[in-house]
ZAKOL-383817 format. One line per field, with one value per residue: residue number from 1; chain; residue in one letter; x negated, y, z of N, C-alpha, C, CB in turn. Coordinates in Angstrom, 3 decimals. Atoms other than C-alpha are relative to their C-alpha. Glycine has a CB too. Example, Ala and Ser with C-alpha at 12.3 -4.5 7.8 and 13.67 -1.06 7.14 Angstrom:
2
marvex (1, 2)
pakol (A, A)
marmi (a, s)
n.px (-0.890, 0.820)
n.py (-1.190, -1.190)
n.pz (0.000, -0.060)
ca.px (-12.300, -13.670)
ca.py (-4.500, -1.060)
ca.pz (7.800, 7.140)
c.px (-0.900, 0.770)
c.py (1.200, 1.090)
c.pz (0.000, 0.730)
cb.px (0.992, -0.414)
cb.py (0.027, 0.462)
cb.pz (1.246, -1.415)
! end
This chain:
103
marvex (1, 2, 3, 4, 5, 6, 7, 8, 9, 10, 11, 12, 13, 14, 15, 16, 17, 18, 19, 20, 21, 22, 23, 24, 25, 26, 27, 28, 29, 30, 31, 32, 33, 34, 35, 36, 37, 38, 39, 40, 41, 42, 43, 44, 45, 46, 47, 48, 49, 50, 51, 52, 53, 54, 55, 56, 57, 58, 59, 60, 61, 62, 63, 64, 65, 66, 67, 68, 69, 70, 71, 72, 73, 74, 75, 76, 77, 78, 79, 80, 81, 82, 83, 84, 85, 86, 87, 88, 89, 90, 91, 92, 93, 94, 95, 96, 97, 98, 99, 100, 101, 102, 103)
pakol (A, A, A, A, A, A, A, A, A, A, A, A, A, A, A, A, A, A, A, A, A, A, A, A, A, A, A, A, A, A, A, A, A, A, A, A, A, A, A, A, A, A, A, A, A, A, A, A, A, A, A, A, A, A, A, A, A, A, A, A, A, A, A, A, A, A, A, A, A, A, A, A, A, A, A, A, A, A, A, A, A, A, A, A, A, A, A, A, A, A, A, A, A, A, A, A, A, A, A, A, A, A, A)
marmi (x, x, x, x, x, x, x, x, x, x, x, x, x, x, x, x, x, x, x, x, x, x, x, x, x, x, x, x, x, x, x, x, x, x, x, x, x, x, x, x, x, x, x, x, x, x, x, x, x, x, x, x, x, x, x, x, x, x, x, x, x, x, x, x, x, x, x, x, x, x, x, x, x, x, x, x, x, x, x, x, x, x, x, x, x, x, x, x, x, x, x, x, x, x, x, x, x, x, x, x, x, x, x)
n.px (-0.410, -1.220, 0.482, -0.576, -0.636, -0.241, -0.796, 0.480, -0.871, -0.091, -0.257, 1.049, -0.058, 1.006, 0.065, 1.338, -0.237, 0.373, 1.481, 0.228, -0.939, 0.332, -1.004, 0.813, 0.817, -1.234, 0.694, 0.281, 0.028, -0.408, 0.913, -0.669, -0.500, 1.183, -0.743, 0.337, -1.333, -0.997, -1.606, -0.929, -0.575, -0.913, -1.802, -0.398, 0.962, -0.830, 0.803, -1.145, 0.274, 0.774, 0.121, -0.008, 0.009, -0.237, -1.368, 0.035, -0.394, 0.972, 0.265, 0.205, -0.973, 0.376, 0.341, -0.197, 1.222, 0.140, -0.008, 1.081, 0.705, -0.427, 0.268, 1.209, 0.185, -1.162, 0.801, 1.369, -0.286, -1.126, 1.263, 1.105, 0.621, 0.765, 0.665, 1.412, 0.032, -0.279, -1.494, -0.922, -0.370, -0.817, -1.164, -0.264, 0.285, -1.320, -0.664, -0.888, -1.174, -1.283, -0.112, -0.984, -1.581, -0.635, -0.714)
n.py (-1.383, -0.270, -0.784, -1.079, -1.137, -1.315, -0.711, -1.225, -1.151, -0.591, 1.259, 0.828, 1.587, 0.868, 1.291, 1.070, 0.029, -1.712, 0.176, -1.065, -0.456, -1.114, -0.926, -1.359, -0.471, 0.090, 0.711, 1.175, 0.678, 1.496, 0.443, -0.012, -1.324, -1.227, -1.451, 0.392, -0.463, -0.598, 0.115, -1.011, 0.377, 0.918, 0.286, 0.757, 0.618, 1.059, 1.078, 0.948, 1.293, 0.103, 0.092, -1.318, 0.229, 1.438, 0.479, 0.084, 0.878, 0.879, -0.116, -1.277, -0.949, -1.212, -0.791, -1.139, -0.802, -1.740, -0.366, 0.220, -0.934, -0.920, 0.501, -0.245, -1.158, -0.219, 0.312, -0.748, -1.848, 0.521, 1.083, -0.858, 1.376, -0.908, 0.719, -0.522, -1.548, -1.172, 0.081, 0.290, -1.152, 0.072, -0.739, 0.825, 0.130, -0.447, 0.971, 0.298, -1.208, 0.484, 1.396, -0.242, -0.156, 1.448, 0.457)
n.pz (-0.069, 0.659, 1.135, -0.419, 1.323, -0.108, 0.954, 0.001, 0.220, 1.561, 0.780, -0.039, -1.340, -0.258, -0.786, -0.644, -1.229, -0.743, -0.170, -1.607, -0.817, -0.678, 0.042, -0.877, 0.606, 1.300, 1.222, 0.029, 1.600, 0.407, 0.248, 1.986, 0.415, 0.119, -0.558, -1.322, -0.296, -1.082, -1.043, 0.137, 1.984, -0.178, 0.260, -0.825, -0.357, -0.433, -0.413, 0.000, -0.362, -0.943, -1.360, -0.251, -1.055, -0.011, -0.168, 1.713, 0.372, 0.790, 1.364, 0.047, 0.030, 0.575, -0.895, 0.748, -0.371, -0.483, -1.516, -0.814, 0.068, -0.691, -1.589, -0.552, -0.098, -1.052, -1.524, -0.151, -0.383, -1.629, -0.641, 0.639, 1.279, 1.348, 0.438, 0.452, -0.767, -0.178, -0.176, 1.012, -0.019, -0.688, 0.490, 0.907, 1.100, 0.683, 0.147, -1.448, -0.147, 0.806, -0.887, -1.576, 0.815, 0.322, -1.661)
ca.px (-93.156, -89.900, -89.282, -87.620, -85.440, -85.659, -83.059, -84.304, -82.058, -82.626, -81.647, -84.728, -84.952, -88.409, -88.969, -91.690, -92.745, -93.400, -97.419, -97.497, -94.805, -95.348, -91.810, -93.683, -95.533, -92.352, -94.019, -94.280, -95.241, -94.695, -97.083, -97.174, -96.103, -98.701, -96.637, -96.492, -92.497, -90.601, -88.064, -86.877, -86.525, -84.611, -80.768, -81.367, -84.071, -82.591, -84.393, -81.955, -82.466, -84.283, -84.531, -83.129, -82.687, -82.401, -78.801, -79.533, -78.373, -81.169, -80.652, -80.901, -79.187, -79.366, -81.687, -81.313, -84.779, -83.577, -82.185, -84.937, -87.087, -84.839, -84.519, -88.269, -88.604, -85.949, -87.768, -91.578, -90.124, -87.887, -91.712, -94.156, -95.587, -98.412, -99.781, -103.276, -103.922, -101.611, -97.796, -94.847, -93.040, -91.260, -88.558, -86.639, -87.566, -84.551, -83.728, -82.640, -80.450, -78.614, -78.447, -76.677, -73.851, -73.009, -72.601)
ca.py (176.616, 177.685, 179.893, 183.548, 185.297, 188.905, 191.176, 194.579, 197.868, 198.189, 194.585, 192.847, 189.166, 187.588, 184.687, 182.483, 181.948, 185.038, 185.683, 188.953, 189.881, 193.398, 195.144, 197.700, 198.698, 198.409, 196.226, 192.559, 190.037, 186.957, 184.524, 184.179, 187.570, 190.581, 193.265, 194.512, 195.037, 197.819, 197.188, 200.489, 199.001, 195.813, 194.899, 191.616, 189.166, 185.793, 182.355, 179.417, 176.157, 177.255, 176.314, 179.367, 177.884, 174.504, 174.247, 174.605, 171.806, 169.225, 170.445, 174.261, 177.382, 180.884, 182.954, 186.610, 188.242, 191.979, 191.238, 189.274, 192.395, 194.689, 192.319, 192.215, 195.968, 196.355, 193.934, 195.484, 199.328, 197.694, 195.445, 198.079, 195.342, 196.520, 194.896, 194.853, 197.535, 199.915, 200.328, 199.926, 202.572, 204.667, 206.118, 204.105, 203.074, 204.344, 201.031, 200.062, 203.137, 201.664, 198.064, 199.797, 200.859, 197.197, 196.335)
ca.pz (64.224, 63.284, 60.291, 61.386, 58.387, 58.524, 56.947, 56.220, 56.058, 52.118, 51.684, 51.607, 53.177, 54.542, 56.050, 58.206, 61.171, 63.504, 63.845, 65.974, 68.227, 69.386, 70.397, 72.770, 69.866, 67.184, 65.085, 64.101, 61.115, 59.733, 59.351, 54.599, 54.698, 53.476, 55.804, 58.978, 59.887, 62.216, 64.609, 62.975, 59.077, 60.499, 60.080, 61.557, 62.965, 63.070, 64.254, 63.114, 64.896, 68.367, 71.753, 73.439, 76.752, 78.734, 78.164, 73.927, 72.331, 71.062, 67.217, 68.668, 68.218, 66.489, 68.383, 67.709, 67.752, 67.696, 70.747, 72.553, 71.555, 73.040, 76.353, 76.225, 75.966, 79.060, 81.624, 80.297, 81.414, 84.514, 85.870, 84.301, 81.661, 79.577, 76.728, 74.864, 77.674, 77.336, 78.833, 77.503, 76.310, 78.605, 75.694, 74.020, 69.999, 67.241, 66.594, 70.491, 70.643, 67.548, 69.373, 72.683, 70.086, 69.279, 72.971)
c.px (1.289, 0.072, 1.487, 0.494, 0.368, 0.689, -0.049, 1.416, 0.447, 0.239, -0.898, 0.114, -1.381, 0.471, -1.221, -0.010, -0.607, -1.491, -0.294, 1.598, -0.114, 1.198, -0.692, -0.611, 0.802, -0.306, 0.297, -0.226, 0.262, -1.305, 0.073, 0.339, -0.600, 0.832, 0.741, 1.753, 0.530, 1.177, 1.256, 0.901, 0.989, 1.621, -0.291, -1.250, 0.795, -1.210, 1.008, -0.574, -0.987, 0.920, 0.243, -0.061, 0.762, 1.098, 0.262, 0.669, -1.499, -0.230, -0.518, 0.773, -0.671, -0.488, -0.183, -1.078, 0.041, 0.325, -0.742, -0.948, 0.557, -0.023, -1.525, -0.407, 0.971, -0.782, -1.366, 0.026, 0.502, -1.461, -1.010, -1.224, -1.010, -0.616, -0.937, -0.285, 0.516, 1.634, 1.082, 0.517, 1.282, 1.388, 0.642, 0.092, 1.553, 1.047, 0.769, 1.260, 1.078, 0.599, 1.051, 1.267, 0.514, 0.292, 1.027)
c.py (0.174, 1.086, 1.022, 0.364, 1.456, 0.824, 1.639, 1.111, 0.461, -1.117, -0.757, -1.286, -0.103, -0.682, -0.726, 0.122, 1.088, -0.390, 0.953, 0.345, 1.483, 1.039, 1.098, 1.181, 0.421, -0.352, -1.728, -0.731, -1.301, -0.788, -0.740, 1.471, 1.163, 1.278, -0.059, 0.692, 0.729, -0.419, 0.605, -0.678, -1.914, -0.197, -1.058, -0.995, -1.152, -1.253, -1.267, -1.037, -0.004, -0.177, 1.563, -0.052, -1.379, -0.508, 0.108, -1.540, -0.635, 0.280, 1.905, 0.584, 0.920, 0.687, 1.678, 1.309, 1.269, 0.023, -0.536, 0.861, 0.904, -0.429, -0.099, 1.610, 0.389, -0.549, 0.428, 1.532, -0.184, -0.225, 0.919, -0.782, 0.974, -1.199, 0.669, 1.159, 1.049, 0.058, 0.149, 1.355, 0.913, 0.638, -1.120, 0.145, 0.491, -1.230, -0.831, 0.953, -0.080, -1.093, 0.306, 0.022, -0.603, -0.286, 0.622)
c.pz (-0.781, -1.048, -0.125, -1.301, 0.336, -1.471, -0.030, -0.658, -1.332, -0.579, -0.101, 0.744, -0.110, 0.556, 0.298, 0.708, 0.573, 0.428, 1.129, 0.749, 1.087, 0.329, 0.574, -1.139, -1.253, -0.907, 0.346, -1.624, -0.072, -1.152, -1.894, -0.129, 0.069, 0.322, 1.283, 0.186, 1.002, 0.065, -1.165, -1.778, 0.436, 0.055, 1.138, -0.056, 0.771, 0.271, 0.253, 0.838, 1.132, 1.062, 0.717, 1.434, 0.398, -0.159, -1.948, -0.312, -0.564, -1.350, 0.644, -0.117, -0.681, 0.924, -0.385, 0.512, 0.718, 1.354, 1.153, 0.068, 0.435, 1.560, 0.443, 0.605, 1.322, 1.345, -0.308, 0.868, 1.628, 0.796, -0.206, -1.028, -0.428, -1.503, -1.034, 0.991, 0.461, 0.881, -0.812, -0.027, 0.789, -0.666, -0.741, -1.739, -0.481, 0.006, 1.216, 0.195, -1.228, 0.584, 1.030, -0.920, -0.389, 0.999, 0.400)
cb.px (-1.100, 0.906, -0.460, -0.846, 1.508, -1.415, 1.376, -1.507, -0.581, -1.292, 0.362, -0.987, 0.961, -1.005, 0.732, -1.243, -0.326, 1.190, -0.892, -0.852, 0.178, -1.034, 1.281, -1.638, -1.092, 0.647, -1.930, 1.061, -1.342, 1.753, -0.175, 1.898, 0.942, -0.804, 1.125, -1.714, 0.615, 0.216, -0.055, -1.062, -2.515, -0.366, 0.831, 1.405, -1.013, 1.275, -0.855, 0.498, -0.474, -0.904, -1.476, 1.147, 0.379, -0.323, 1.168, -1.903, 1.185, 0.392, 1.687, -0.604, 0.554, 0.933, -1.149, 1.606, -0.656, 1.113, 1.124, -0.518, -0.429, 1.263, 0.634, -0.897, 0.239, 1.592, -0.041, -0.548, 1.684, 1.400, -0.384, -0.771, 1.263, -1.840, 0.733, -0.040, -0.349, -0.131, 0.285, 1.048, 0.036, -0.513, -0.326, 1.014, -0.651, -0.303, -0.797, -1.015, -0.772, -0.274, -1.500, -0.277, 0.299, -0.693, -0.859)
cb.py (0.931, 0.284, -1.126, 0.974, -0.550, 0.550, -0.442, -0.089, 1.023, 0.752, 0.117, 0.683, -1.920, 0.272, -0.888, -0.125, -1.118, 0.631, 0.331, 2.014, -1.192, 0.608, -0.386, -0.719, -0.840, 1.024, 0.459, -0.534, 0.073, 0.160, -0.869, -1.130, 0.249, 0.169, 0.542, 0.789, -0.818, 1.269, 1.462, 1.832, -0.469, -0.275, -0.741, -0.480, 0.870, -0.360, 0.434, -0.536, -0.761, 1.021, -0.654, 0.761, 1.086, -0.512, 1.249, 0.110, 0.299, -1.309, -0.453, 0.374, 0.438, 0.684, -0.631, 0.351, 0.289, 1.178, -0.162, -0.998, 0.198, 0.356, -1.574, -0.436, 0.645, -0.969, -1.765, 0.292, 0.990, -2.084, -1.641, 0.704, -0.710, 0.978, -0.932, 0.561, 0.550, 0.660, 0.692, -1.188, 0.005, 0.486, 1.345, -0.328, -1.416, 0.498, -0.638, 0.279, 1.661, -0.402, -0.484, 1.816, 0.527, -1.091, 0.233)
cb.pz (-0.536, 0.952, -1.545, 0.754, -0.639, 0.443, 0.254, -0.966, 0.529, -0.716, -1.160, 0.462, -0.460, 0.485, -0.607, -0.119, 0.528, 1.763, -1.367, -0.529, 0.719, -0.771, 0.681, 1.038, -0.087, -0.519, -0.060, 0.827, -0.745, -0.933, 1.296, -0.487, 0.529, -1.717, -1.028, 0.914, 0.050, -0.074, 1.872, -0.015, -1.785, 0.833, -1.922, -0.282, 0.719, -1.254, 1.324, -1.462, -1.150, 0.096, 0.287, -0.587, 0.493, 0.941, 1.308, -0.740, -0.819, 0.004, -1.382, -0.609, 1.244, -0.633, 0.467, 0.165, -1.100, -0.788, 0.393, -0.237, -0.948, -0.546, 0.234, -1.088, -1.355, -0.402, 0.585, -1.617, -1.234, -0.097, -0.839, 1.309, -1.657, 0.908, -0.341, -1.660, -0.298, -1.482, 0.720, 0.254, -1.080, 1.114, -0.914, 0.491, -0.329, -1.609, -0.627, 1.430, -0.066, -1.422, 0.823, 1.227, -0.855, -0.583, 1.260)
! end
């Protein structure tokens, strides 16, 4: 498992490997880490040294969570995804509507 560094809005760093993955829900944690993290309290959700796709290099690359959680949240709303039961959400979270303003 690879070991995610999250950079929180008030300065904070964690780090480990990701345990839940819930963008739909605007949550996630890290597996060592007693706390459950929003999208919304994130700066940046990095993943040094992964496989991002078959054209990665053999050592890997930087994979950049916030925005695989925003591309998840994009094709769940686009496909009508649900998860644990429920659907995804059809508004978009605070923290995506900061994300568009970097693009």
């Amino acid at each position: 498992m690879h070991t995610t560094i999250v950079k929180l809005k008030d300065g904070k760093t964690y780090s480990g490997p990701i345990n839940l993955w819930r963008p739909c829900f605007n949550y996630f944690t890290l597996f060592g880490v007693d706390k459950t993290f929003s999208f919304d309290e994130c700066e940046s959700i990095v993943t040094p040294n992964e496989r991002v796709s078959i054209s990665s290099p053999l050592e890997g690359e930087i994979c950049d969570d916030l925005e695989r959680a925003r591309k998840n949240l994009e094709d769940g709303r686009k496909f009508g995804w649900t998860q644990d039961g429920k659907p995804y959400p059809k508004e978009k979270w605070e923290w995506e509507n900061c994300s568009d303003k970097k693009s």
